[in-house]
C-alpha positions as CSV (number, residue, x, y, z in Angstrom):
1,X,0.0,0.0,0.0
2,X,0.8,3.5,-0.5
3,X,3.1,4.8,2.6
4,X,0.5,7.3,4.8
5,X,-0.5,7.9,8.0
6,X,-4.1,9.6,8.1
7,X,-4.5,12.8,9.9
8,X,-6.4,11.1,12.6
9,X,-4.6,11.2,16.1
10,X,-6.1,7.8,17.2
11,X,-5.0,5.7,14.2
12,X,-1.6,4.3,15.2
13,X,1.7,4.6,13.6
14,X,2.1,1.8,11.6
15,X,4.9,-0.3,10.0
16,X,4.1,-0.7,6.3
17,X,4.7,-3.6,3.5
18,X,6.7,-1.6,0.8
19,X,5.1,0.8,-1.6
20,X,3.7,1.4,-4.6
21,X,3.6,5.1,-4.6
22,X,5.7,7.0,-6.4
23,X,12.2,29.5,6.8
24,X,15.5,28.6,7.7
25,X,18.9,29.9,7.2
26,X,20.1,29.4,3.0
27,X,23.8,27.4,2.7
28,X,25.8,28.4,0.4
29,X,26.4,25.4,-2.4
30,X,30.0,25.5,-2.2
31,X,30.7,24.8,1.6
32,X,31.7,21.1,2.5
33,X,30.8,19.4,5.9
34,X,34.1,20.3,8.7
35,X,34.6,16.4,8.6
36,X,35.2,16.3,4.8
37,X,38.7,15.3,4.0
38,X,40.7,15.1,0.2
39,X,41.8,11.5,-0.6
40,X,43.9,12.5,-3.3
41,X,42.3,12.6,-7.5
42,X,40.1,11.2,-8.7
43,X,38.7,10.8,-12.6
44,X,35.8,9.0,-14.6
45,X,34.5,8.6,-17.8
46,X,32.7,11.4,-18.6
47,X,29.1,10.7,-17.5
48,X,26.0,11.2,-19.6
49,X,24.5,14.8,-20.1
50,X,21.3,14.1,-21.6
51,X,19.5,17.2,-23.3
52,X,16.0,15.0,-22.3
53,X,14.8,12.7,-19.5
54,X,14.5,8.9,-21.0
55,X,10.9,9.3,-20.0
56,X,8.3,11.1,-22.1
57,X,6.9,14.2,-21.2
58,X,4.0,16.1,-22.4
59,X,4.0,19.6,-24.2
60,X,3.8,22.1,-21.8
61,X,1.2,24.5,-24.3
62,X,2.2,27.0,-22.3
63,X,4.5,30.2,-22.0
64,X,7.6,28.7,-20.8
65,X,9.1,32.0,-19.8
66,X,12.2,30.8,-17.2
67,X,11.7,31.5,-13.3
68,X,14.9,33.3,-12.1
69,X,16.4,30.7,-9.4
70,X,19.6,32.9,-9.1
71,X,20.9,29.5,-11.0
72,X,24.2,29.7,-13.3
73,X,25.0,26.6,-15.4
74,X,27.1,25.0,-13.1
75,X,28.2,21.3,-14.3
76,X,30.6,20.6,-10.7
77,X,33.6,19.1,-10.7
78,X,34.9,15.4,-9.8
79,X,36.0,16.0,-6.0
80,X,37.9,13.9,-3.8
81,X,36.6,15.5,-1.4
82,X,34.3,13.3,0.0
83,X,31.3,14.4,0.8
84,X,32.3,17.4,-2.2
85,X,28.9,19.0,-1.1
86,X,27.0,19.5,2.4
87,X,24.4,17.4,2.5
88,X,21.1,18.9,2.8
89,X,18.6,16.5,4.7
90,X,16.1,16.3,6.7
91,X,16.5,16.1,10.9
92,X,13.6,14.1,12.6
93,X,13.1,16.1,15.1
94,X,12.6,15.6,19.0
95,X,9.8,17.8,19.8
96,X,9.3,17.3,23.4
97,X,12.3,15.4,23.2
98,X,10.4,12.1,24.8
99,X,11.8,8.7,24.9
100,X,12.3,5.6,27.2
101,X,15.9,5.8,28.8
102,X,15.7,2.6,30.2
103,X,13.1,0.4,28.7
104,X,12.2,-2.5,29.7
105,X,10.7,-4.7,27.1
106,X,7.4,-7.2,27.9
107,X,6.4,-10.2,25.1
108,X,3.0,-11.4,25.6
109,X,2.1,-14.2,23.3
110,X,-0.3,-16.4,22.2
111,X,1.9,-19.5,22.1
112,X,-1.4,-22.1,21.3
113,X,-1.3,-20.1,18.5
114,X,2.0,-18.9,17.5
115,X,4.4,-21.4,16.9
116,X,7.5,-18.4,16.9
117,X,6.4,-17.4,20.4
118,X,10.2,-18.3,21.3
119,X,11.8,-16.4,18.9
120,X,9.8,-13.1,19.6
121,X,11.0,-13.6,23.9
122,X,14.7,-14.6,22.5
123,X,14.3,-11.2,20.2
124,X,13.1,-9.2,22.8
125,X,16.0,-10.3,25.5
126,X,18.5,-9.7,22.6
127,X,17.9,-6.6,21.2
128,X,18.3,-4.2,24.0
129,X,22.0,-5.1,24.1
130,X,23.0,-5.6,20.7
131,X,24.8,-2.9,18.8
132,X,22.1,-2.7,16.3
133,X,20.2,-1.3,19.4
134,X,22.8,1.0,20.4
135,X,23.4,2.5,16.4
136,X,19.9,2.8,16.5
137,X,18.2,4.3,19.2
138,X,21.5,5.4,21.5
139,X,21.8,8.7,20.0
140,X,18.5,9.8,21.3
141,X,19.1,8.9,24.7
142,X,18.0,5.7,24.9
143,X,19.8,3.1,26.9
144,X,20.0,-0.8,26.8
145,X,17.0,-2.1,26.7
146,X,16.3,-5.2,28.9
147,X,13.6,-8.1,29.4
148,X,14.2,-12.1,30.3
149,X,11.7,-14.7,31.5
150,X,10.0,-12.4,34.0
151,X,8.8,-9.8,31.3
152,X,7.7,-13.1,29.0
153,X,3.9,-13.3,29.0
154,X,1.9,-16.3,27.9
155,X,-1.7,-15.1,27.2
156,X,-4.1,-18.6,27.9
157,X,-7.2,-17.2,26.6
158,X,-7.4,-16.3,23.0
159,X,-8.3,-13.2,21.3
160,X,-11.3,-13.4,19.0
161,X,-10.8,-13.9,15.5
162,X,-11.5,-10.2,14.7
163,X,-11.1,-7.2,16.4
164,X,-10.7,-3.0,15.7
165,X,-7.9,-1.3,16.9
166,X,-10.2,0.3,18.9
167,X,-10.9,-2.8,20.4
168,X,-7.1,-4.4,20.8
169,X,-6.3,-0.4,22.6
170,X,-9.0,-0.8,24.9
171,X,-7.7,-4.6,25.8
172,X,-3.9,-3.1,26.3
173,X,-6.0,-0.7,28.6
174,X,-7.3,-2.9,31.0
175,X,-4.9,-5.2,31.1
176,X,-2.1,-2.4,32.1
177,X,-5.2,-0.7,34.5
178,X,-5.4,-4.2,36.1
179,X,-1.5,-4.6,37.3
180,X,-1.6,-1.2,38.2
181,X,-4.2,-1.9,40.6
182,X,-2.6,-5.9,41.3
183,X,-6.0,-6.9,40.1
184,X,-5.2,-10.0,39.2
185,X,-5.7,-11.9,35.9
186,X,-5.6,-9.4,32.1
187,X,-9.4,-9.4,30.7
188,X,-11.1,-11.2,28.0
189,X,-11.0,-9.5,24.9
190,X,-14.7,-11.4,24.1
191,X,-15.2,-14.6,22.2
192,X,-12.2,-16.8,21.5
193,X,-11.1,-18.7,18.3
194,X,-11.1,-21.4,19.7
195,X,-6.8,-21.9,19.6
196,X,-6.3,-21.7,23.3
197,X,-7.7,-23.1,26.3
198,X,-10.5,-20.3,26.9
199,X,-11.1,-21.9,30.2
200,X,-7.7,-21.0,31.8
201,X,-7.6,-17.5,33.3
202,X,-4.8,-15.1,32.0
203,X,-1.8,-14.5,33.0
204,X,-1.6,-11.1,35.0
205,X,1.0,-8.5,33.2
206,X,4.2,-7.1,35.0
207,X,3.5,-4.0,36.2
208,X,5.3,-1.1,34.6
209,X,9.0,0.3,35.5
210,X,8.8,3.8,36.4
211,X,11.4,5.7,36.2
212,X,12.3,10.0,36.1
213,X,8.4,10.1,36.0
214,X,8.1,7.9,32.7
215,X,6.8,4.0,32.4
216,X,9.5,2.9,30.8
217,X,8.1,-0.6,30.0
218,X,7.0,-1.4,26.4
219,X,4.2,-3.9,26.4
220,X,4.9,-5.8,22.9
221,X,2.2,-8.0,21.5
222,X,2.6,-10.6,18.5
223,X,-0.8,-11.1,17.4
224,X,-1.5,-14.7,16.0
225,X,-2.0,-14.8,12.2
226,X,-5.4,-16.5,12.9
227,X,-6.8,-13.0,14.5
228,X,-7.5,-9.9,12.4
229,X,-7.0,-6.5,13.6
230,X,-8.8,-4.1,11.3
231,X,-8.5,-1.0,10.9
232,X,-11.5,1.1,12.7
233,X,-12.0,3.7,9.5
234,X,-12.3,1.4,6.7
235,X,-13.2,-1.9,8.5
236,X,-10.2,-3.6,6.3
237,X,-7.7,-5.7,7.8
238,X,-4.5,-3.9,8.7
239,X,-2.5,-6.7,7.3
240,X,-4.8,-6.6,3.5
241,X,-3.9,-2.7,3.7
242,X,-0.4,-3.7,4.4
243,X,0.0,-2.6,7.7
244,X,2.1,-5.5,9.3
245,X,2.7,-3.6,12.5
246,X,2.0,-0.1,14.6
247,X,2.8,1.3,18.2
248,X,1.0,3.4,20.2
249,X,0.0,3.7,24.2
250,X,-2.3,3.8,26.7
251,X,-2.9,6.3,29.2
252,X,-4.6,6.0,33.2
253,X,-5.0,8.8,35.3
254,X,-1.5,11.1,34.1
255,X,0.8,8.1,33.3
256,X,1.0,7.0,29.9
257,X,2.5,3.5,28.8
258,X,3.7,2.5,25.2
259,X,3.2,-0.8,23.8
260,X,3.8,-2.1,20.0
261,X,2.1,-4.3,17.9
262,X,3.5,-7.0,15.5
263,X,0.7,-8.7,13.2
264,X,2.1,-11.8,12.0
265,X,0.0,-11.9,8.6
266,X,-0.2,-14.6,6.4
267,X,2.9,-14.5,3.4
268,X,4.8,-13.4,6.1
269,X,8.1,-15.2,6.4
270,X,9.9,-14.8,9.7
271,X,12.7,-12.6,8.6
272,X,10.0,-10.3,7.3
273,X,8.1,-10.6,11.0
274,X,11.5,-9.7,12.8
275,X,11.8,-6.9,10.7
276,X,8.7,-5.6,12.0
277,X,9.4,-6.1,15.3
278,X,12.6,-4.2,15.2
279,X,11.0,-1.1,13.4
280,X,8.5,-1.2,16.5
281,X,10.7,-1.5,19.0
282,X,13.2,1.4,18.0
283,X,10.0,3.6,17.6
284,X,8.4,2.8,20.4
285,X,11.2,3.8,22.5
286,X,12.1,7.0,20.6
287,X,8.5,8.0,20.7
288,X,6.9,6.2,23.1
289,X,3.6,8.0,24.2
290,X,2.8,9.2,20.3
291,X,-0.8,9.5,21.6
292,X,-0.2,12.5,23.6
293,X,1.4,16.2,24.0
294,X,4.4,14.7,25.2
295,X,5.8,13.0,21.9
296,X,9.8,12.2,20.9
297,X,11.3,11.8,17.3
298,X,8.5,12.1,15.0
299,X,8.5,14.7,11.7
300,X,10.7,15.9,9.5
301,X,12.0,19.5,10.0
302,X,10.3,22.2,8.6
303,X,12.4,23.1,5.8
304,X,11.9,19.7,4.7
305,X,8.1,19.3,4.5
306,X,8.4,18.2,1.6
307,X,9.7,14.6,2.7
308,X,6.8,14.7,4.9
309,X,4.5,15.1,1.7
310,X,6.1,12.4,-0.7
311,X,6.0,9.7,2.2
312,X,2.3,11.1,3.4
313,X,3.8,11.8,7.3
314,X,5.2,8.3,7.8
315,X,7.9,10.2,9.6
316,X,9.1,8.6,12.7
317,X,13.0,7.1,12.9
318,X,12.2,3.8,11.2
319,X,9.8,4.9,8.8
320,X,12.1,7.6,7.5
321,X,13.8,4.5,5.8
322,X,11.5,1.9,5.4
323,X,10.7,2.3,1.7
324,X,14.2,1.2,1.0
325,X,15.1,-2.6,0.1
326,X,18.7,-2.0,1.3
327,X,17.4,-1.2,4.8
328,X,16.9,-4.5,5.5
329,X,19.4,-7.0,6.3
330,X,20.0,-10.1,8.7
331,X,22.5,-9.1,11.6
332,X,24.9,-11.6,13.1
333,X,26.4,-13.3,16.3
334,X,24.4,-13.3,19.4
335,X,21.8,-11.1,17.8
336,X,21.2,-13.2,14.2
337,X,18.0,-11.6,13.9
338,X,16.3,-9.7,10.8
339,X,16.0,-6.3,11.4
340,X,15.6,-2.4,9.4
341,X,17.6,0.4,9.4
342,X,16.4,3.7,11.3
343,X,17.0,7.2,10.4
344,X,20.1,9.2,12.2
345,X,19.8,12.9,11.8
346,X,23.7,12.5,13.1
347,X,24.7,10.2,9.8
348,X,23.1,11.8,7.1
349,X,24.0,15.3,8.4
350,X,28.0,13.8,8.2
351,X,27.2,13.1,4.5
352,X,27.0,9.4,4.9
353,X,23.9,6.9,5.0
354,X,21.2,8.8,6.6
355,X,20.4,4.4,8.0
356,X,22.3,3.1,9.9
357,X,23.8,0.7,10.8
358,X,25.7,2.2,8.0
359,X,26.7,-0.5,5.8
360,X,29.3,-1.4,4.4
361,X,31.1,0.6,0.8
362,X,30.8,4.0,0.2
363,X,27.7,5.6,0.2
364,X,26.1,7.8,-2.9
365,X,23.8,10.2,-2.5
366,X,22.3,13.8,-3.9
367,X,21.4,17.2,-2.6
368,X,19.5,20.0,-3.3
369,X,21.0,23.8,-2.5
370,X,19.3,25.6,-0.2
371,X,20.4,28.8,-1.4
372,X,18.7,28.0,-4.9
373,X,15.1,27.5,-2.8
374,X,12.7,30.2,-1.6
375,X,10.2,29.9,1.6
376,X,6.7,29.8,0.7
377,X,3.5,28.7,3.3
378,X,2.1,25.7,2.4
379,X,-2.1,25.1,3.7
380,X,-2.7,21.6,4.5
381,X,-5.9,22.8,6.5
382,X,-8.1,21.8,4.1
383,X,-7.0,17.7,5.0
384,X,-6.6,18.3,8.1
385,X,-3.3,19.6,8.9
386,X,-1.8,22.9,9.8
387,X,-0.3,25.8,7.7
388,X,3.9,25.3,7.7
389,X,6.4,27.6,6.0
390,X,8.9,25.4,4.1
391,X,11.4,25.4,0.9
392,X,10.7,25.0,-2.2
393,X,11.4,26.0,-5.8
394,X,9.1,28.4,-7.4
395,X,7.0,28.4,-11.0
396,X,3.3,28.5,-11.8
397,X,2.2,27.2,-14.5
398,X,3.9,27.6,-17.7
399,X,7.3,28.9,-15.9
400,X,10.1,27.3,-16.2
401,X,12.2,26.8,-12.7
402,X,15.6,25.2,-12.9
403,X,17.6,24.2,-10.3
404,X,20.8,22.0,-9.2
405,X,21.3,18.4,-7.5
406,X,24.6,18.0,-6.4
407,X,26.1,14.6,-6.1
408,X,27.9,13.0,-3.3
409,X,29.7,10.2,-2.0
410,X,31.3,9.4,1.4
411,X,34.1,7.8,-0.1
412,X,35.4,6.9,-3.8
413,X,33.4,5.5,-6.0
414,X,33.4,2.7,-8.6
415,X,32.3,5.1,-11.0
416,X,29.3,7.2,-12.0
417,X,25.6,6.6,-10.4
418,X,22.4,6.7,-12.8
419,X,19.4,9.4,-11.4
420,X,16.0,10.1,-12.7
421,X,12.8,11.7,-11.6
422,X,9.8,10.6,-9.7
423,X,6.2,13.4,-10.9
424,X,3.6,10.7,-9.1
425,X,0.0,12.0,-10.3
426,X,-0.9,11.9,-6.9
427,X,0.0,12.5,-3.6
428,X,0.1,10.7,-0.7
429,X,-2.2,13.4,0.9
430,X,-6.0,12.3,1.0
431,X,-9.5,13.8,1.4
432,X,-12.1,13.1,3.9
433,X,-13.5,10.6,1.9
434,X,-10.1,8.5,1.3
435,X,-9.3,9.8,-1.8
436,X,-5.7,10.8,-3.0
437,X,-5.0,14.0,-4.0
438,X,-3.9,14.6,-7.7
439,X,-0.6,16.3,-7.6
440,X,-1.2,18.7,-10.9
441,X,1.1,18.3,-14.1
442,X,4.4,19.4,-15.5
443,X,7.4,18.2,-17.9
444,X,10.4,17.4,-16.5
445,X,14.3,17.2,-17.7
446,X,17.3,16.5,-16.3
447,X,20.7,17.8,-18.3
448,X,22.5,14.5,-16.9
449,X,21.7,11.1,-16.1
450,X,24.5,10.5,-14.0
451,X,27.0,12.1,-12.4
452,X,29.7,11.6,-9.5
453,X,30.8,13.3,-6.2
454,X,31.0,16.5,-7.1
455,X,29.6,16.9,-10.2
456,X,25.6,18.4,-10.3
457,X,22.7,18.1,-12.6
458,X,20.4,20.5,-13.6
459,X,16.8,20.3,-13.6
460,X,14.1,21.9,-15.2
461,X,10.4,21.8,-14.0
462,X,8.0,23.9,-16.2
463,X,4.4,23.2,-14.4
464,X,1.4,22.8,-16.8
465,X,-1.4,21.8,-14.5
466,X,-1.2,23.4,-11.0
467,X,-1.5,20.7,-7.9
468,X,-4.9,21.4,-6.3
469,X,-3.2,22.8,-3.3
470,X,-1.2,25.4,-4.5
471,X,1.6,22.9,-5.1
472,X,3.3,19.8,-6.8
473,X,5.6,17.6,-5.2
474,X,8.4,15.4,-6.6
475,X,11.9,13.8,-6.3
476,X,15.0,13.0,-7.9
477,X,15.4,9.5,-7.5
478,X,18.5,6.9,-7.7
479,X,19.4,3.4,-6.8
480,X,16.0,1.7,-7.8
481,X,15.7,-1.5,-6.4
482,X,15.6,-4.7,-8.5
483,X,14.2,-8.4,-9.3
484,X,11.6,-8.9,-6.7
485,X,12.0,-5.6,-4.5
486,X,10.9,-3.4,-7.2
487,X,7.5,-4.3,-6.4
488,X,8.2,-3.8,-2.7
489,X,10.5,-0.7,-2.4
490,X,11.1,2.6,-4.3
491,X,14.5,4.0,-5.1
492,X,16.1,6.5,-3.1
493,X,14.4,9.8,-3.4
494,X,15.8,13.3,-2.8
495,X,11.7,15.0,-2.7
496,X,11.1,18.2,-3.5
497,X,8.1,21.5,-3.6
498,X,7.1,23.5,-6.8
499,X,4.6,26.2,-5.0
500,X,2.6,26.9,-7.9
């Protein structure tokens, strides 16, 4: 499904199955990163300037008198200076600044009815102390995360074969309410499927670590594939929308707790469930009580609304790099689990792989110039958001807008990388009813197809249908993934705003 999170403050944040879709201070394009160092020279063939992008565009029909973007023709240089550009991206930022310091992480399973109950209690006592952990989440305060078999949980009475959101939150509810009280066993969430023992009463729920005035306990629940959780605005199964897995939290009296959500939906394979679980577990701790006025890492900054656009607000640390097939790999020794890379506002701002853990070989990226941009207020009021002042380039319709990507690597490369353009017809922004919103039309060319650290690329946008906001969003794309990911994953994208 299309990556989005509606504009609905109960819906949780949710962990998606790949994609289909698609006023601050100006840098000047020439300065490099304080960390950049020169390696010595460097030289490739020459890469491809194309006068045309390989994709077909349609006439303009329209005056296509040039916006000035105070751009000279700049073509760049091969640098070995690596990055040769500061990298302008995105910084999730903290808000409130809340997260779980010292988390303590609960399973509760359904093992009558999960046969990789095991695995998700030898995950969760691994994680906290592995050094995918630590890249991941220990940069925004967050410690070790512990757990071991007196935070394992085996639920005796079975869920019912369907149930809302709505319905699973108010479960979470009283089961937390009841250990705060030392109530004794969780409730029934009503009429079983028949897998467990209904007759057995469950298990009561350790009750929450507090610490510094925060539970830092993360109640994590693996849903059996033989139970449905649905989403409570369409009535569709989360997992037929592609939703394989969300956090959110509860909240009694003036405490809030966070707990996570891992639906382990049929086509699954287990690499793919751990995955999920790992996405939920960095984001629940980095933004635990998301629910409330009181929230951590979630949104991009302001300058960069536009990544919030093109990914419709899936904006939290693992989202920012979930739509990416290299994110995901199998780590090793005595955590040889399946997990995603996060976002690090630290990484990408150093010029190298904005996921980490960063991976091995040099990394290639692009940038835009912030100099080259202009602020402009973009109204989202109309779907339910809030008015933001952001970047972006310029043109109504018939204008012509050209602008620079710069390219960059953190190291030599083998050679030139290929980059091309990404004009979806529409958003990932959606009415009341459901309905994407078209996204207006324009032709689109890029001077080069690929390019080097360095070296730039010059793109012209010349709008010819205005987006029905005031504005068109798009990116410069590179690295598409292949085989079988190219129907999961998009490339990676560099998004951009025309304000028409």
């Amino acid at each position: 499904m299309p990556p989005f999170r509606p504009p609905v403050a109960a819906l949780p944040f949710l962990a998606l199955l790949g994609s289909n879709a698609c006023g601050g201070t100006a840098s000047s394009a020439a300065s490099h990163d304080a960390a950049t160092h020169d390696t010595g020279t460097l030289s490739f063939p020459d890469a491809s300037r194309d006068s045309a992008h390989p994709h077909p565009v349609a006439d303009a029909g329209h005056d296509s008198s040039p916006v000035d973007s105070g751009t000279d023709v700049d073509l760049g240089s091969l640098s070995t200076t690596y990055p040769a550009f500061t990298p302008d991206l995105p910084q999730i930022v903290a808000n409130e600044g809340t997260v779980l310091a010292s988390p303590v992480i609960v399973t509760i399973t359904w093992p009558a009815s999960d046969l990789d109950a095991t695995t998700w209690e030898a995950m969760g006592d691994a994680i906290g102390s592995s050094s995918y952990w630590k890249s991941t989440t220990g940069p925004y305060g967050v410690g070790p995360a512990t757990s071991g078999d007196v935070n394992h949980v085996h639920m005796t009475k079975a869920l019912p074969a369907s149930l809302s959101y709505t319905d699973l939150d108010n479960y979470v509810l009283a089961a937390v309410t009841a250990t705060m009280v030392d109530a004794g066993s969780a409730p029934d969430a009503g009429t079983p499927d028949g897998g467990d023992d209904a007759s057995a009463p469950n298990p009561r729920w350790p009750a929450p670590t507090i610490s510094a005035g925060n539970a830092q306990t993360v109640y994590s629940l693996f849903i059996p594939q033989s139970v449905s959780v649905t989403d409570p605005g369409s009535g569709a199964s989360f997992c037929d929308e592609g939703g394989l897995g969300y956090h959110a939290n509860v909240t009694i009296g003036s405490q809030s707790f966070a707990y996570s959500v891992s639906l382990e939906c049929a086509g699954q394979t287990l690499p793919d469930l751990e995955e999920t679980v790992a996405h939920e577990y960095v984001e629940a701790v980095t933004n635990p009580y998301p629910n409330t006025m009181t929230i951590g890492y979630v949104g991009f900054d302001a300058n960069h609304l536009s990544w919030d656009i093109y990914t419709g607000f899936n904006d939290e640390l693992a989202d920012g790099c979930q739509n990416w097939a290299d994110s995901y790999y199998q780590e090793s020794s005595a955590f040889p689990y399946w997990v995603q890379r996060t976002w690090s506002n630290t990484s990408g701002a150093a010029g190298h792989d904005p996921c980490v853990p960063v991976p091995t070989g040099a990394y290639e990226g692009l940038t835009l110039f912030p100099s080259q941009q202009t602020l402009a207020t973009i109204n989202l009021t109309s779907i339910g958001f809030s008015k933001e002042t952001t970047r972006v380039f310029a043109a109504k319709v018939g204008q012509t807008v050209t602008f620079d990507v710069g390219f960059y690597s953190d190291a030599q490369t083998s050679g030139p990388w290929t980059i091309s353009y990404d004009f979806p017809a529409t958003t990932q922004l959606f009415d009341a009813s459901g309905n994407p919103l078209g996204n207006g039309t324009a032709t689109v060319t890029l001077d080069r197809t690929s390019g080097a650290n360095g070296e730039k690329a010059l793109v012209s946008v010349t709008p010819t249908m205005a987006g029905p906001l005031g504005f068109q969003v798009m990116a410069i794309t590179w690295a598409p993934p292949t085989g079988a990911a190219a129907a999961l994953y998009l490339p990676h994208y560099l998004p951009l705003l025309i304000s028409n």
